[in-house]
C-alpha positions, 0 to 999 in steps of 0.5 A: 487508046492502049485500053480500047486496042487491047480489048479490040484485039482480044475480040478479033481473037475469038471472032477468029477462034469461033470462025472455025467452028462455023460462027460469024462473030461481029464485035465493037468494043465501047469506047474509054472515058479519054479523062480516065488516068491509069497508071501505064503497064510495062507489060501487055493488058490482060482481057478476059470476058466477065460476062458469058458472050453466049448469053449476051450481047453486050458482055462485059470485059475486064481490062487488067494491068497485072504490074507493079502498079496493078489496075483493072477496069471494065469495057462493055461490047456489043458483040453478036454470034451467027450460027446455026440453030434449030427452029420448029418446021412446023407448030409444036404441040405440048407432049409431042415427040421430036423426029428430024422432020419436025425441026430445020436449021436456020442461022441466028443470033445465037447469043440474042436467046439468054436460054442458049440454043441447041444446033443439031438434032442428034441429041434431042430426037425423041425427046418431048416438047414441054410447051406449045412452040410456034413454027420458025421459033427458036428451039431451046433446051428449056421447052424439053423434057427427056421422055419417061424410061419407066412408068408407074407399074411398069414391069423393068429388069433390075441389075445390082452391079458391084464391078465386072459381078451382076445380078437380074431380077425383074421389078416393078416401077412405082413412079415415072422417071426418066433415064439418069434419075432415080425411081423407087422399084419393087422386087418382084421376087422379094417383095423388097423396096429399092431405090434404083438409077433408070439407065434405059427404057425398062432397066434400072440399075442399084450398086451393090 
């Protein structure tokens, strides 16, 4: 059926696309009420997923005749993404700082976990585990939390910038806060109350 080939190609075509970024991708679309009665289109079938294949393993698809006489319908696959994903190498405490040891890479159903997956390292070492994690389970975004830069009484450098012109001066952090939010800091000097971004661990930063 024209509807069922057009979604079978449109899913060989991403299984290809992610095959080049080192993802094995299985697919089968559902079949097509053969009762169903749709007006033939003069050109090709539009096919775009409605549901995110990342997240899911069955997404939807939408099937769309974009003619004279224009329809659209919608066609469930089951689809299913290998890839590599970091899991813990060993239990996880809570508050706990990642290193390169603490994580392996495993291939798994990467769009089984509705929470996404992260595949490298590089971007969350030392960053803190949020809660307990099990050995060989899936590391998501979700169990961590980027580190305080700043506590509450830290002594930090201030910078006021407007352009290529800044200014330091040394404060104090009244809150904990990580790098790219915001904390109230005191200026040593003037005593004054800013609200100031955490850029690095002990600097913040207020536009002038």
């Amino acid at each position: 059926m024209e509807i069922e080939q057009a979604a079978t190609n449109y899913l060989t075509a991403f299984a290809e696309e992610q095959s080049e970024k080192g993802y094995q991708v299985s697919y089968e679309p559902s079949g097509v009420d053969s009762r169903l009665a749709l007006a033939s289109c003069e050109q090709p079938l539009a096919v775009e997923f409605t549901g995110d294949p990342w997240r899911s393993t069955h997404p939807s698809l939408q099937v769309a005749c974009e003619g004279i006489r224009p329809w659209r319908m919608f066609v469930t696959a089951s689809v299913s993404i290998n890839g590599p994903a970091l899991v813990a190498a060993r239990p996880l405490a809570r508050g706990e700082r990642i290193t390169a040891e603490m994580v392996t890479t495993q291939s798994v159903v990467v769009n089984a976990s509705r929470r996404g997956v992260l595949g490298t390292a590089d971007h969350i070492q030392g960053m803190e585990v949020r809660r307990p994690i099990n050995a060989g389970s899936v590391i998501t975004p979700d169990l961590l939390t980027a580190p305080d830069a700043v506590e509450r009484g830290d002594h930090v450098i201030i910078t006021a910038k407007s352009g290529a012109f800044s200014v330091t001066s040394r404060g104090k952090a009244l809150a904990n806060a990580s790098v790219g939010e915001q904390v109230l800091v005191q200026n040593l000097r003037s005593a004054r109350t800013v609200r100031a971004n955490v850029i690095a661990p002990g600097r913040v930063e207020i536009p002038m």
